[in-house]
C-alpha positions in Angstrom: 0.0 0.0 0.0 1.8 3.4 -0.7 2.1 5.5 2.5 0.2 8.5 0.8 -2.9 6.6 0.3 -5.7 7.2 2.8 -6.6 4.4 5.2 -9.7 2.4 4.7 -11.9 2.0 7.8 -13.8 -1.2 8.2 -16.1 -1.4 11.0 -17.2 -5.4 11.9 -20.2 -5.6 13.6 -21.2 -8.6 15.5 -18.0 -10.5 14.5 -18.2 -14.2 14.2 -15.2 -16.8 14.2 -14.7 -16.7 10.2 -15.2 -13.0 10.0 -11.6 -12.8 13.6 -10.3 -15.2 10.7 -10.9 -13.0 7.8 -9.7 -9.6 9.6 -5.7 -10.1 9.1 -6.0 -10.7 5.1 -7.9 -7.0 5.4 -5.6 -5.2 7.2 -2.6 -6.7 5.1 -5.1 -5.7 2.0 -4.5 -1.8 3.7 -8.1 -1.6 5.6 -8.3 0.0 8.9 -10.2 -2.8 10.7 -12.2 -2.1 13.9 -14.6 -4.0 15.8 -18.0 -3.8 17.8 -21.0 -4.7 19.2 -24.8 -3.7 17.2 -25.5 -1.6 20.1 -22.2 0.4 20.5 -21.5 0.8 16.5 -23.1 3.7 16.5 -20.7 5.7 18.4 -17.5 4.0 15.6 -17.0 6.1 12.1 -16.1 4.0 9.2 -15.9 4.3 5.5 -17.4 0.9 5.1 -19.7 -1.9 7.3 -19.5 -5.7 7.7 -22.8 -7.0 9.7 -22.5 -10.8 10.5 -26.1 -11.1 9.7 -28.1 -13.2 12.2 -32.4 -14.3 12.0 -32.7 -12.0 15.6 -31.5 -8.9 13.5 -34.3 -9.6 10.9 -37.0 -10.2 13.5 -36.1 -7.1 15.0 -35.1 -5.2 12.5 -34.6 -1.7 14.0 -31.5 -1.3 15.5 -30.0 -2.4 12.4 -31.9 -0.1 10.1 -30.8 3.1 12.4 -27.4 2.0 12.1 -28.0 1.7 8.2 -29.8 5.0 7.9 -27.6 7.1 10.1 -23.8 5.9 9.1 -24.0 7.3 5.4 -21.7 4.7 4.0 -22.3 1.2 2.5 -23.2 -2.1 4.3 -22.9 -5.5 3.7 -24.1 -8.5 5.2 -22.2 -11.7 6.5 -25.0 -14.7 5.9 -25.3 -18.5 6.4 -26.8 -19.8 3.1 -29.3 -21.4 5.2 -30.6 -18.0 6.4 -30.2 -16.7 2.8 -32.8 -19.4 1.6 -35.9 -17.6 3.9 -37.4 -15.3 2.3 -38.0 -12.6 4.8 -34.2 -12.7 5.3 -33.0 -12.6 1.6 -35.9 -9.7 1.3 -34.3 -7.9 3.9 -30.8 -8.6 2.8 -31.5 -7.1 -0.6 -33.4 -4.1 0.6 -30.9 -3.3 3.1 -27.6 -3.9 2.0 -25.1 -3.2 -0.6 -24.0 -6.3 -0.9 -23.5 -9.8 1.1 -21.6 -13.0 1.3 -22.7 -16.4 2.7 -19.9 -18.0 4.5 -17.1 -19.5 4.3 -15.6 -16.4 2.8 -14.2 -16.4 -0.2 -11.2 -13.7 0.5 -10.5 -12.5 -3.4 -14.2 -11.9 -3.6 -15.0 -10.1 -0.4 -12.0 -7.7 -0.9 -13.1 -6.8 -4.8 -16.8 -6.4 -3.1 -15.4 -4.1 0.1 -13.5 -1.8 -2.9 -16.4 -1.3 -4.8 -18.8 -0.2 -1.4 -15.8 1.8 -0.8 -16.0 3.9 -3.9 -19.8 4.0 -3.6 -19.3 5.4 -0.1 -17.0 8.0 -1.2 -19.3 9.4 -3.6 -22.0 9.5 -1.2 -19.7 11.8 1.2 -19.1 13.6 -2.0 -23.0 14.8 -2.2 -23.5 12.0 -5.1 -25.7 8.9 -5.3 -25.1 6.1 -5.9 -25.9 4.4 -9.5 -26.7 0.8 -9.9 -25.3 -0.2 -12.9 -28.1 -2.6 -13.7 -30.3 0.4 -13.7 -28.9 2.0 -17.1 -32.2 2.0 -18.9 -35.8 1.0 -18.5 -35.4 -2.5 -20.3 -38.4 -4.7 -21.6 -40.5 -4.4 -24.9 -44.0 -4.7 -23.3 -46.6 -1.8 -24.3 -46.5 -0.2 -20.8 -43.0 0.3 -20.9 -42.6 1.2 -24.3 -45.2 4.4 -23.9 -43.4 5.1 -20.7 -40.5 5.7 -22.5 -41.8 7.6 -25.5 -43.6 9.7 -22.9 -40.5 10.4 -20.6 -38.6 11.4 -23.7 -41.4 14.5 -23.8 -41.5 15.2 -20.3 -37.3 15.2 -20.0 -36.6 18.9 -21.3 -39.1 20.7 -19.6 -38.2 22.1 -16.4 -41.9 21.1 -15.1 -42.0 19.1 -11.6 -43.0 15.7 -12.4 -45.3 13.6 -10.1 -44.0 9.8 -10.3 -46.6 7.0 -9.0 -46.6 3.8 -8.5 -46.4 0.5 -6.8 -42.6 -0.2 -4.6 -40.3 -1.9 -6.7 -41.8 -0.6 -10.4 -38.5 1.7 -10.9 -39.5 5.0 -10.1 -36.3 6.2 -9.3 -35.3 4.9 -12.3 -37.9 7.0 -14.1 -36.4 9.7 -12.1 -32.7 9.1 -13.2 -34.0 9.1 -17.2 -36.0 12.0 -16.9 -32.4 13.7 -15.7 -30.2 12.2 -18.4 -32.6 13.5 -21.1 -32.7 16.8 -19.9 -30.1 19.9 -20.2 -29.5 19.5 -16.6 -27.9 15.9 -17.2 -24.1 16.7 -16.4 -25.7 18.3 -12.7 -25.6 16.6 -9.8 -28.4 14.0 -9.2 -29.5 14.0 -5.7 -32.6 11.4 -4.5 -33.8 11.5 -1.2 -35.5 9.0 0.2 -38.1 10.7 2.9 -39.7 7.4 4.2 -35.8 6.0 5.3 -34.7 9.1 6.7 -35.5 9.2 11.1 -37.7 12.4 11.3 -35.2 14.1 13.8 -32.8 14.2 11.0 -34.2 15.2 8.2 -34.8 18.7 8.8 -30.6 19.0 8.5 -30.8 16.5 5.9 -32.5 18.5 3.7 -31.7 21.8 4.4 -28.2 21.5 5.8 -27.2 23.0 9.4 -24.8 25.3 10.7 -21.8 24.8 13.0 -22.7 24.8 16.6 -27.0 24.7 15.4 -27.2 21.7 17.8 -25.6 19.3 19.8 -23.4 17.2 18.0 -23.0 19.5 15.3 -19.4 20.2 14.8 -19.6 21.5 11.5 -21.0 23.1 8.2 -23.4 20.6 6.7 -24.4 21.0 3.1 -28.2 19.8 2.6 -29.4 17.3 -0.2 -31.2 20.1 -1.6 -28.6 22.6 -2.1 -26.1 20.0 -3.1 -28.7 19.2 -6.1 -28.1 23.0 -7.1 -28.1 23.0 -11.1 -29.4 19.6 -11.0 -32.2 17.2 -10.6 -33.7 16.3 -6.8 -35.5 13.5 -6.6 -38.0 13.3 -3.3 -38.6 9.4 -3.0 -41.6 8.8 -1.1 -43.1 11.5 -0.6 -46.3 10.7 1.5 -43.9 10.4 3.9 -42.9 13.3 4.6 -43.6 14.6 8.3 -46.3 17.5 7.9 -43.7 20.2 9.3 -41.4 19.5 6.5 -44.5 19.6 3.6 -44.4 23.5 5.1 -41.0 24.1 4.5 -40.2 22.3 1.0 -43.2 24.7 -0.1 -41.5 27.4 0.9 -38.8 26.2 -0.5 -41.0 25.8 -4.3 -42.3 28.6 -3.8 -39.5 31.0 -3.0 -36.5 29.0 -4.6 -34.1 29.3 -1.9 -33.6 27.4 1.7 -31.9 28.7 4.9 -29.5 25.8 6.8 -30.9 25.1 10.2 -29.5 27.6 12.8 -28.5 30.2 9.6 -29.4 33.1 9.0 -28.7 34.2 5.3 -31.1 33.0 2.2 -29.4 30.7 -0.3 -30.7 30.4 -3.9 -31.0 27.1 -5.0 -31.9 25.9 -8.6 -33.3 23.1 -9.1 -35.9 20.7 -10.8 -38.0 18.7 -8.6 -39.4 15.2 -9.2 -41.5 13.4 -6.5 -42.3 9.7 -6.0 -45.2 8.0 -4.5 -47.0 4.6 -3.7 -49.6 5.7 -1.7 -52.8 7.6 -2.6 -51.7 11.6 -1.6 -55.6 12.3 -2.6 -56.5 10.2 0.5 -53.5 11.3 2.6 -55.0 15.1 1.7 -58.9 14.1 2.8 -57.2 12.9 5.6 -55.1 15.7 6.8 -51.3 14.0 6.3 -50.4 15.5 3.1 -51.2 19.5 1.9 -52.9 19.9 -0.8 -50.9 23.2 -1.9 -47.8 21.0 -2.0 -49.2 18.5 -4.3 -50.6 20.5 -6.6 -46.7 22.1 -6.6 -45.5 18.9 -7.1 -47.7 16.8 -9.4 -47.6 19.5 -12.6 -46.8 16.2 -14.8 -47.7 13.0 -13.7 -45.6 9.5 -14.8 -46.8 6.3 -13.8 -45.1 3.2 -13.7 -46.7 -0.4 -14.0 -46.7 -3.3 -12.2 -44.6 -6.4 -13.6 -47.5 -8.7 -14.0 -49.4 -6.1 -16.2 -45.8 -6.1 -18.2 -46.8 -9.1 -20.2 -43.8 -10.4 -22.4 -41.3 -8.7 -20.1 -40.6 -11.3 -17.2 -38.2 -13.6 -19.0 -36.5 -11.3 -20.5 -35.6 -8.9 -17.3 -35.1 -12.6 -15.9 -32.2 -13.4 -17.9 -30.8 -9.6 -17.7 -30.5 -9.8 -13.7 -29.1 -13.4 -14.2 -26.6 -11.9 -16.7 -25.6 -9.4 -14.4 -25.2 -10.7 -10.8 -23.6 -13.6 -12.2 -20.7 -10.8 -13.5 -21.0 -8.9 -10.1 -20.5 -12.1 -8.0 -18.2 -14.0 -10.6 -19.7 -16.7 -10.6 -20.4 -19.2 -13.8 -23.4 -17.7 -16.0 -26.3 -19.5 -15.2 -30.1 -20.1 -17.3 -33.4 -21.1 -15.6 -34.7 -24.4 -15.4 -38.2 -25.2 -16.9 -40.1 -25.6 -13.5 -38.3 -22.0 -12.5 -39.8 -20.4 -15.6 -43.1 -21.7 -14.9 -42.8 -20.9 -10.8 -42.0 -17.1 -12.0 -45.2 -16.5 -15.2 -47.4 -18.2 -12.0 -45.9 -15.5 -9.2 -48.1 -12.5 -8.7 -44.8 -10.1 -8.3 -46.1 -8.6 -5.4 -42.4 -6.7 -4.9 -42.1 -6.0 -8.5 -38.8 -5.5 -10.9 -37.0 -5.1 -7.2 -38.4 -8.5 -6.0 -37.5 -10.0 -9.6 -34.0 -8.9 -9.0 -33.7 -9.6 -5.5 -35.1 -13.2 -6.0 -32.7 -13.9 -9.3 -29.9 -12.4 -7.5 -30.4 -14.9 -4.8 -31.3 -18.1 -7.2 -27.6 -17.4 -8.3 -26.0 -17.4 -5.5 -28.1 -20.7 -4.3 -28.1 -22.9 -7.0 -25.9 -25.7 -6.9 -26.7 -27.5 -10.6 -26.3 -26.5 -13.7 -29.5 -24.2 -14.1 -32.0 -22.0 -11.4 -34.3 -23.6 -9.5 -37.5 -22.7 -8.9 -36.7 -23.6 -5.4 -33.6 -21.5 -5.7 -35.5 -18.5 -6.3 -38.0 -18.9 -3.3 -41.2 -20.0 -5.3 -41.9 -24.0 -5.1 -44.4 -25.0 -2.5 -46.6 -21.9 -3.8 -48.1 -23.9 -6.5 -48.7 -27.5 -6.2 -48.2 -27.7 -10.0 -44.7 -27.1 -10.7 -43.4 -30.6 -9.9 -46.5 -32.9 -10.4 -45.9 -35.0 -13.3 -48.7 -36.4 -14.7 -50.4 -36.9 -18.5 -50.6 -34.0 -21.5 -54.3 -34.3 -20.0 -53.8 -33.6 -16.4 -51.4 -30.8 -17.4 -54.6 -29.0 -19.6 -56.9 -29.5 -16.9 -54.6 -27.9 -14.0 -53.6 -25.0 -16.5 -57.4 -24.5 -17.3 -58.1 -24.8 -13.7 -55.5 -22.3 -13.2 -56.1 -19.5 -15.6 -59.9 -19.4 -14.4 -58.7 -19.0 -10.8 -56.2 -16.1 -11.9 -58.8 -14.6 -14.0 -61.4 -14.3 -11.0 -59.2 -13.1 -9.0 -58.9 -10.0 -10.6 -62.7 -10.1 -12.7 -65.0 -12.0 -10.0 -67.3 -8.3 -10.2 -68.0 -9.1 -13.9 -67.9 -12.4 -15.7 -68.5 -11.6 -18.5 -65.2 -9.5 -19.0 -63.2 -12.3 -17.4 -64.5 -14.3 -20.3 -63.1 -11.7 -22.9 -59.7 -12.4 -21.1 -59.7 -15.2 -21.6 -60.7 -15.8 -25.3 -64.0 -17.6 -24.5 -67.7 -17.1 -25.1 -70.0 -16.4 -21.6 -71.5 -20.2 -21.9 -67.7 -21.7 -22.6 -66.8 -20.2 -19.2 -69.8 -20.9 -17.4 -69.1 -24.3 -18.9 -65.7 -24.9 -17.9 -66.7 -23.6 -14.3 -69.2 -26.1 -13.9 -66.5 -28.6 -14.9 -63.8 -27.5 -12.9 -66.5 -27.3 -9.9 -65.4 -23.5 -9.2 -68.2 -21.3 -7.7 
């Protein structure tokens, strides 16, 4: 290491044996390696994070979100591939962290993967944000998508505030992140806040920045998100949940086009375009008194929305194969394609979670599988429908997919029949028909 390079810091949290064994191949890799407890890694500064990952942090998850949320830097997560295989954990693995390993380490691999949150870190301390690269373009050739795009290509070089909405996981941000590279603002900073992740006693300063000595713990000059997006793009993620107090001051804010750094004085000019993201109804939170109407109508002068993945028909395997493709270059591990009963286990999921649950799911199937293809058990999904590994005659296979497709259908046209007919291709009598035989009520 040369003697002018800065040290690393690594903080290990919750150590366990293979992590004290992993610890003198860091520090001869030049990191800084400390160590603690959950409860007192709060009070250690380090330029990266190593949780050893255990099922009590995931069934209470708060102390390790706080930690998560107030260090500013990158996280990953030490994991038992037995853990890994429930889903609530891999969920909260993937939502949480920047990365992970399941043990025994594999040195090479955790150092390239400790560089990489490293650099991420440092531009985040910088005022930048970090960019996925699997999140280059919205991908897939489905209609929804492909009007999205041809509608964000009008929308990019106004200057307009843009209402985004729609369900977690359907890539808002990412709508967010196109609309800026298509506009004139594009080589300005970027700057997405997330105001559901952000503890309310914080994101006043996070925001607008606070002066030295504006509160205890403040040591020094903080520049807020919204002035370091100045000439650039801010993106407000979730913005239902945004504590009413803050609603007041982000329309004065709109309204005035310049914000004043908590325990400042002086006015600073701030230019910026705004784009705001929802999943929640903000006409409802308005009836009900937890959003303000003036600020959505400030906010939602265009509206985007973005669809669902199981309205995305055509899409799945392909974005399937693109995550595959990628984690399997992120983790180096051998390319890897999906088995037949995976393919079916993913066109019968509902995609509750989305592209995000698509990725975190494939992402997981990678690191899981042990044969030459994904499972569908790899992935999370067998056990969910009896009919991915019951073997049986071309017959019985008709019936259960008729069976199937007439459950689906209801699900989503029980009010009127006569439309879930039209989806399905069939006359009124053929479906009463093939309910009668099926013996669905």
């Amino acid at each position: 290491m040369h003697e002018s390079a800065p040290l690393r810091r690594l903080l290990v949290v919750d150590p366990c044996d293979d992590c004290h064994r992993l610890i003198p191949y860091l520090r001869d890799a030049g990191w800084g390696v400390d160590s603690s407890t959950l409860e007192l890694a709060s009070e250690r500064t380090c330029d990266v994070g190593l949780l050893r990952l255990m099922p009590y942090h995931v069934e209470h998850p708060e102390a390790v979100k706080e930690l998560i949320t107030r260090s500013h830097t990158e996280w990953i997560a030490v994991v038992s591939p037995e853990d890994l295989r429930r889903q609530q954990f891999g969920d909260f693995v993937c939502e949480w962290f920047f990365d992970f390993h399941t043990l025994p380490f594999d040195v090479s691999r955790v150092q390239v993967t400790l560089g990489r949150a490293y650099g991420m870190a440092r531009l985040r301390g910088q005022g930048a944000i970090q960019v996925r690269e699997l999140e280059h373009e919205l991908l897939g050739e489905s209609r929804p998508i492909r009007e999205l795009r041809k509608l964000l290509s009008k929308l990019a070089p106004t200057e307009s505030p843009v209402l985004i909405r729609g369900e977690s996981g359907t890539g808002k941000e990412l709508v967010a992140r196109t609309l800026h590279q298509q506009s004139h603002r594009k080589g300005k900073p970027f700057i997405a806040i997330n105001c559901g992740a952000i503890p309310e006693h914080l994101i006043q300063s996070e925001l607008f920045g606070h002066e030295k000595g504006a509160f205890t713990g403040a040591h020094q000059r903080k520049i807020g998100r919204i002035e370091a997006a100045n000439g650039g793009t801010l993106f407000l993620d979730e913005i239902g949940d945004l504590p009413l107090e803050l609603q007041a001051n982000l329309l004065r804010f709109l309204q005035e086009k310049h914000i004043e750094r908590v325990g400042g004085r002086e006015p600073i000019s701030v230019d910026v375009r705004v784009l705001a993201a929802t999943h929640v109804d903000l006409e409802s939170a308005i009836s009900l008194g937890r959003f303000r109407e003036d600020l959505y109508y400030r906010l939602n002068v265009l509206q985007v929305g973005t669809a669902p993945l199981r309205e995305r028909h055509g899409d799945l395997a392909m974005l399937a194969n693109h995550f595959a493709h990628f984690y399997s270059q992120e983790t180096g591990r051998r390319p890897r394609n999906f088995s037949q009963d995976a393919l079916v286990a993913m066109g019968k999921h509902d995609w509750p979670g989305n592209v995000r649950e698509l990725a975190n799911r494939v992402r997981r199937g990678l690191v899981l599988a042990e044969g030459r293809q994904i499972e569908a058990v790899d992935l999370g999904l067998v056990g969910q429908h009896e009919t991915i590994s019951t073997m049986g005659t071309l017959d019985d296979y008709k019936s259960r997919a008729e069976r199937q497709a007439l459950c689906d259908v209801l699900t989503r046209h029980s009010d009127n029949l006569s439309v879930a007919a039209k989806v399905l291709g069939v006359s009124r009598p053929t479906f009463y028909r093939l309910l009668h035989k099926h013996q669905i009520r």
